[in-house]
C-alpha positions, 0 to 999 in steps of 0.5 A: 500500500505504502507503493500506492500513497505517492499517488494520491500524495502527489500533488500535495505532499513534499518530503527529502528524496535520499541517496539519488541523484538526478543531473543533465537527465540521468537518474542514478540510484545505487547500481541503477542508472535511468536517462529520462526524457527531456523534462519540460523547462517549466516543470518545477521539481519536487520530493514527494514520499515514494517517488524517486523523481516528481515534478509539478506541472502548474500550467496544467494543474498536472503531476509527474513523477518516476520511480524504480524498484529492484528485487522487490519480491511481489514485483514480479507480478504481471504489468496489469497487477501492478498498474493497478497497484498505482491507482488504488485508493481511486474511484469510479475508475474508466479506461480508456485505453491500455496497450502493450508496447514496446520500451527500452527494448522490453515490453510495458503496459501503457494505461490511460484512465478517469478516475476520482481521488478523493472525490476529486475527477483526474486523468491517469496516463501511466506505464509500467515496465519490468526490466533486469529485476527492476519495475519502472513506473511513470505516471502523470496525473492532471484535472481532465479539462488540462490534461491533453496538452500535459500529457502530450509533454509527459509522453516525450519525458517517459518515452525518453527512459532508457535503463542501463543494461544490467540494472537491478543487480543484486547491489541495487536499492530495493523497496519493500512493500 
């Protein structure tokens, strides 16, 4: 559950990343080392408990954040299992799309939603990938009537991934659940 909390806290909640470093697109936790895509120069960078990188997109009262988990055991779950895993707590939940597709050479599930968090209508575009015993996870979440534009400039950011090969070895930071 405590996966799914930065979610929900993201918008509101600021706390102290620690042991990361993220400079000139590089995203670098213990042996794990991530290229991001371009984050838009109007994104503002903030801490967020249970992401390893958010940023607050003012002008379209969005949200995106980054995080990766190594050889967490429960992990190992099919990619819808843990897309779902990021939207609990929402509710009155609708699709509308999810497709597998091709990401830094593995496959990952792409999901776009509606769903109220706490009482509150947002619009979800999410992928979540499985590579070398790690699980990436981005997420961008925006009030429905701004999302589009958002989501165009967060597509380019999670496009950009690229996890270096051999990531997730046994010296890599694992969260537990």
């Amino acid at each position: 559950m405590r996966r799914l909390r930065f979610v929900a806290l993201l918008p509101f909640a600021l706390a102290c990343a620690h042991g990361e470093s993220f400079d000139e697109g590089v995203f670098r936790k213990g042996d794990v080392r991530v290229e991001i895509g371009p984050v838009p120069a109007d994104w503002r960078r903030v801490a967020v408990d249970g992401a390893d990188l958010a940023f607050r997109d003012d002008a379209h009262d969005g949200s995106a954040l980054f995080d990766v988990r190594c050889n967490v055991r429960d992990d190992d779950a099919p990619l819808s299992v843990l897309t779902d895993h990021l939207i609990m707590g929402t509710t009155e939940r609708e699709v509308e799309s999810q497709d597998v597709l091709p990401f830094d050479r593995r496959e990952a599930l792409h999901t776009r939603m509606h769903a109220k968090l706490d009482g509150v209508p947002m619009q979800y575009d999410i992928y979540v990938m499985k590579k070398d015993g790690c699980v990436y996870d981005l997420v961008y979440v925006a009030d429905p009537s701004r999302f589009a534009d958002g989501a165009a400039r967060f597509e380019r950011f999670a496009l950009g991934l690229r996890a270096s090969e051999g990531t997730g070895g046994a010296r890599a930071v694992s969260r537990d659940p």
